[in-house]
C-alpha positions in Angstrom: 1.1 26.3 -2.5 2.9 22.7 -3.4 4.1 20.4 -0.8 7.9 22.1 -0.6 6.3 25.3 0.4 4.2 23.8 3.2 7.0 21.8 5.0 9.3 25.0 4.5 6.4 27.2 6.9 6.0 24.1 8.9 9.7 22.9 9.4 11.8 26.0 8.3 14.3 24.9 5.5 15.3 21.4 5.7 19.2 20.9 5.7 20.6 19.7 1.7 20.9 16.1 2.3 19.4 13.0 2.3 16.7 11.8 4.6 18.0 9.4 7.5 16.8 6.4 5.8 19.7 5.9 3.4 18.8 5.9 0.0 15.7 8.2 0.1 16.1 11.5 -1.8 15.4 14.9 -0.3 11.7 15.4 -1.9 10.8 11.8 -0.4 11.7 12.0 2.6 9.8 15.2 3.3 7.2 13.7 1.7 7.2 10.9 4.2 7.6 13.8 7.1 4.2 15.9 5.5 2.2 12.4 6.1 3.3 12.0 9.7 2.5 15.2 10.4 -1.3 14.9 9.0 -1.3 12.1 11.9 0.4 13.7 14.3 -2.2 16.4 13.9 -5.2 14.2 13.7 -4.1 12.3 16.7 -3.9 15.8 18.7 -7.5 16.4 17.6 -8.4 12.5 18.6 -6.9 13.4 22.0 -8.6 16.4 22.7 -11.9 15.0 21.8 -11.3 12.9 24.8 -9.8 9.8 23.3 -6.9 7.9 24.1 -4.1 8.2 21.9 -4.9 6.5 18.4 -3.5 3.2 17.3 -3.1 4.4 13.6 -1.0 7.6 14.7 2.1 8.5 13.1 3.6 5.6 16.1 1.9 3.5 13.7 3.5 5.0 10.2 6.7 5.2 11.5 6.7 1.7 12.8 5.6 0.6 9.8 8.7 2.7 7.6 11.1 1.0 10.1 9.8 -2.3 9.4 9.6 -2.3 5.4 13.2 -0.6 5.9 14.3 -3.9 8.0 13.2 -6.3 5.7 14.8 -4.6 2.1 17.3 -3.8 3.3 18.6 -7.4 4.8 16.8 -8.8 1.3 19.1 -6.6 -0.9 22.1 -7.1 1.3 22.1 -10.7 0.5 21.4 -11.0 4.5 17.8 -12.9 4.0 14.7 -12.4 2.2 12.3 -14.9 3.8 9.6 -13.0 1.7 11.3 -13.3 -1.2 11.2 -9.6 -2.5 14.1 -10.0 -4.9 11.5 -12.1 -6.7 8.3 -10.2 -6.3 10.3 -6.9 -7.7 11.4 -9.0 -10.5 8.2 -10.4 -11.3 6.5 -6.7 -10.9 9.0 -5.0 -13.3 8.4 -7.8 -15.6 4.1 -7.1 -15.5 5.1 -3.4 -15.8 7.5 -2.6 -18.2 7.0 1.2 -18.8 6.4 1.8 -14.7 9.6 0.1 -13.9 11.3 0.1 -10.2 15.1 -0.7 -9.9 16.3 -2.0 -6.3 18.2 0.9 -5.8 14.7 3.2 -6.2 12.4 0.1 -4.1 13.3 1.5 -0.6 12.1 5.1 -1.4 9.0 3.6 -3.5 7.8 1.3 -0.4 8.6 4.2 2.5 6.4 6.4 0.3 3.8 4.3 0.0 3.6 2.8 3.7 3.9 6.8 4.8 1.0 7.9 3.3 -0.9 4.1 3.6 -3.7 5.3 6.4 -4.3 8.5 5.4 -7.9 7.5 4.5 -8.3 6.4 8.1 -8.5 10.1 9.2 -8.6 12.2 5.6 -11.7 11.8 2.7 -9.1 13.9 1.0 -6.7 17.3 0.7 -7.0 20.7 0.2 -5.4 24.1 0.0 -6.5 26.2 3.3 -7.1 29.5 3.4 -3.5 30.3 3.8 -3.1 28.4 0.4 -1.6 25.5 2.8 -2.4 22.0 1.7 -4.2 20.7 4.6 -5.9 16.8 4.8 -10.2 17.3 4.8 -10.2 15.6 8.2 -12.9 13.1 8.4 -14.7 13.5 12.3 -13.5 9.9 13.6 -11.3 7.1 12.0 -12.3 5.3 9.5 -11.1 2.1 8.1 -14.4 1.7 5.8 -13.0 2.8 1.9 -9.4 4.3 3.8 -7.6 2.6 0.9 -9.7 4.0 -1.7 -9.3 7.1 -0.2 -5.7 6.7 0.6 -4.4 6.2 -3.1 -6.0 9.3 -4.1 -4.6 11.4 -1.6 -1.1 10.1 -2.1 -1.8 10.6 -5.6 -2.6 14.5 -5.1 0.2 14.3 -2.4 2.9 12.8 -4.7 1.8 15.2 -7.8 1.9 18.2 -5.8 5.6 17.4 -4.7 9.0 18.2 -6.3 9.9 14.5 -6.7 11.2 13.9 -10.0 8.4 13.9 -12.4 10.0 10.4 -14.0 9.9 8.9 -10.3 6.2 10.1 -10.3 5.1 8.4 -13.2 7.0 5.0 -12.1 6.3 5.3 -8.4 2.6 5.8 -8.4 1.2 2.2 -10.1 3.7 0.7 -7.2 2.5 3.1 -4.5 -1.3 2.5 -5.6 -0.8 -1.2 -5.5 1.0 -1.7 -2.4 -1.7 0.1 -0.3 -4.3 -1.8 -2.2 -2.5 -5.0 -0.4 -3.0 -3.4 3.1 -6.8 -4.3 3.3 -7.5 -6.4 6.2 -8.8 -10.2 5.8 -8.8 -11.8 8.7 -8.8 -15.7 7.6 -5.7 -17.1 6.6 -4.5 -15.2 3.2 -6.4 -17.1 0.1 -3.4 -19.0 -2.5 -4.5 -16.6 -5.0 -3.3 -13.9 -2.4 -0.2 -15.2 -1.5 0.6 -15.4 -5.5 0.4 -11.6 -5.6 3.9 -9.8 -5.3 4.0 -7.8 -2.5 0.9 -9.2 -0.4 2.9 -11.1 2.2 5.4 -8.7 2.3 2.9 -5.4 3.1 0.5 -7.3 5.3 3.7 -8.7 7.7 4.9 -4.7 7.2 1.7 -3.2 8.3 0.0 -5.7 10.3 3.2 -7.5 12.1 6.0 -4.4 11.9 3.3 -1.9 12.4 3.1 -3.2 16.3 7.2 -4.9 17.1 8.3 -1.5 15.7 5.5 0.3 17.5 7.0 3.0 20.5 4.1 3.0 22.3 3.1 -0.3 24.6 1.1 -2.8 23.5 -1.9 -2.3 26.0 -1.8 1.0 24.8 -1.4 0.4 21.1 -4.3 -2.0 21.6 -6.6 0.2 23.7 -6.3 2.9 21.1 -7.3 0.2 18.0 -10.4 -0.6 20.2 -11.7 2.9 20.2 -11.4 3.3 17.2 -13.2 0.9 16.0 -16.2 1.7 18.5 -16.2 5.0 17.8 -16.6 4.1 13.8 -19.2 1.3 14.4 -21.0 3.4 16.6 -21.3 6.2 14.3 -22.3 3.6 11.6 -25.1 2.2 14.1 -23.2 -0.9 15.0 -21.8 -2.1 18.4 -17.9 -3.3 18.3 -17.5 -7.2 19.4 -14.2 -8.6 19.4 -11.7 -10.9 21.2 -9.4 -9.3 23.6 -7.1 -12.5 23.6 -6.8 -12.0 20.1 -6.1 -8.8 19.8 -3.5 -8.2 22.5 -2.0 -11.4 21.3 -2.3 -10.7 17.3 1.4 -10.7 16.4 2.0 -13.9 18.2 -1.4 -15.3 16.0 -1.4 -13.4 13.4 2.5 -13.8 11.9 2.0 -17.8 11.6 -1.4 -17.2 10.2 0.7 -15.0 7.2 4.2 -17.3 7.1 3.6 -20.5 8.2 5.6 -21.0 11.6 8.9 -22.2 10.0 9.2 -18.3 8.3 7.6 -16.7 11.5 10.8 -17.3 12.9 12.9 -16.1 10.2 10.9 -12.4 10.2 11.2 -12.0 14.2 15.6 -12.6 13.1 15.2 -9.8 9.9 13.2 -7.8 12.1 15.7 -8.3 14.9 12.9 -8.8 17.4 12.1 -11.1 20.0 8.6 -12.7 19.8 6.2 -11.1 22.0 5.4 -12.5 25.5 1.5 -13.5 25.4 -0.6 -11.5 27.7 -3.0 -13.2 30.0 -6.8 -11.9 29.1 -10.3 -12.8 28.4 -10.4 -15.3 25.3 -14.4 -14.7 24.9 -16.2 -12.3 22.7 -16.6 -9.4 24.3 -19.0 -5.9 23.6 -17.8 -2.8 23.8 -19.5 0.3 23.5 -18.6 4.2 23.7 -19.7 4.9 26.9 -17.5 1.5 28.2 -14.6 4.7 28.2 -15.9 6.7 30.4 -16.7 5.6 34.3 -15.7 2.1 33.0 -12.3 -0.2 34.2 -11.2 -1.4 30.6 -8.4 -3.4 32.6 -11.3 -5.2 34.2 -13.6 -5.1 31.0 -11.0 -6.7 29.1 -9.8 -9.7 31.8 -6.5 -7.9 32.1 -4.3 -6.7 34.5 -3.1 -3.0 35.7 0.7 -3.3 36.3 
């Protein structure tokens, strides 16, 4: 059973039109809806484990499809383009001449690839059910260890498996591969050699930046979520989790500078149309965390920070 056939028993029959993110076909966009739901469904069985809702949830994805939306689309109005993606498109076409994207097909290409981007966090792959439904292999806890290998091959199978239009496919797929490539963390300022790539500013503002303004769930949240998850991995891996609340409840307002420089910091909060964060008050000390901190535990306390 292809990708069609699965949304049609999950959603019923979509209506014939366009997705509502403008210039996104059909096939894409239910595409982009097949991914959310493979989150949606992994953080139901997160939840029922016992967890707290995820960070990398389909909150996340969609916050991060809003944000890649915000930035083209004020770049290829003529609006701004602070991260230069007029250029970067230009100078990708030119490195791939047989996989070209044109502006009008970026959009679609970009919402693709950010909507299947973390799959690898909670999937080591897909497969056909015993209905013939194609179903993610869900992988027991989140994992961000090799989640972009894994990632690029399930949107791979995804995207072949789907009635975009096979010319798209062929195009698409080196852009899509790269662009989650870019996603890997690094948490030191990005390397020259980095910021040369095309792309690389733009995907880590999208997903690290973009992933959290446009996020609908709260920050404390958001953040409480990240921590278990990382726990929970290190924990299964043997390791204990040590990290700096201030630092992470206060990323955006560290971590965009860190990316831009503080002069273009400014300039993606006005394409984003977002005021900057307020910073939260919390313990700026490493701290350890381990599993059973969740259970009998005051995290509020844990963490320095207060229950309003």
């Amino acid at each position: 059973m292809d990708t069609n056939q699965e949304l049609k028993l999950t959603y019923g029959d979509f209506p014939e039109k366009q997705g509502y993110r403008g210039e996104i076909s059909f096939e894409a966009e239910k595409i982009i809806q097949l991914s959310l739901k493979f989150h949606e469904e992994f953080d139901r069985r997160w939840k029922k484990e016992g967890h707290s809702a995820s960070y990398h949830n389909e909150n996340h994805i969609q916050a991060t499809i809003k944000a890649a939306t915000q930035l083209i689309e004020k770049a290829f109005n003529g609006e701004i383009d602070p991260l230069d993606l007029r250029g970067d498109l230009q100078e990708w076409n030119q490195a791939n001449p047989n996989a070209q994207i044109t502006e009008s097909e970026f959009l679609e290409a970009v919402c693709l690839a950010f909507s299947m981007h973390d799959l690898g966090n909670i999937a080591c792959g897909v497969k056909f059910d015993e209905k013939g439904v194609l179903q993610p292999d869900y992988l027991d806890v989140y994992t961000a260890k090799g989640a972009e290998e894994r990632s690029i091959q399930i949107a791979r199978e995804i995207i072949e498996k789907s009635g975009l239009d096979e010319e798209k496919k062929r195009r698409y797929l080196p852009l899509i591969k790269y662009l989650i490539n870019q996603t890997v963390f690094k948490p030191q300022k990005p390397s020259q050699e980095d910021k040369n790539k095309p792309f690389y500013i733009f995907v880590q503002v999208v997903d690290q930046i973009g992933g959290n303004l446009f996020n609908t769930q709260s920050r404390k949240k958001s953040i409480f979520g990240l921590v278990e998850e990382n726990v929970f991995e290190k924990y299964k891996e043997g390791e204990t989790f040590v990290f700096n609340p201030y630092r992470f409840f206060n990323f955006v307002n560290l971590r965009l500078p860190d990316l831009v420089g503080d002069e273009k910091a400014d300039m993606i909060f006005n394409a984003f149309e977002k005021e900057k964060p307020s910073m939260i008050d919390v313990k700026n000390e490493q701290i350890t965390i381990k599993p059973e901190d969740f259970k009998g535990v005051n995290l509020f306390e844990l963490f320095g920070l207060k229950n309003e």
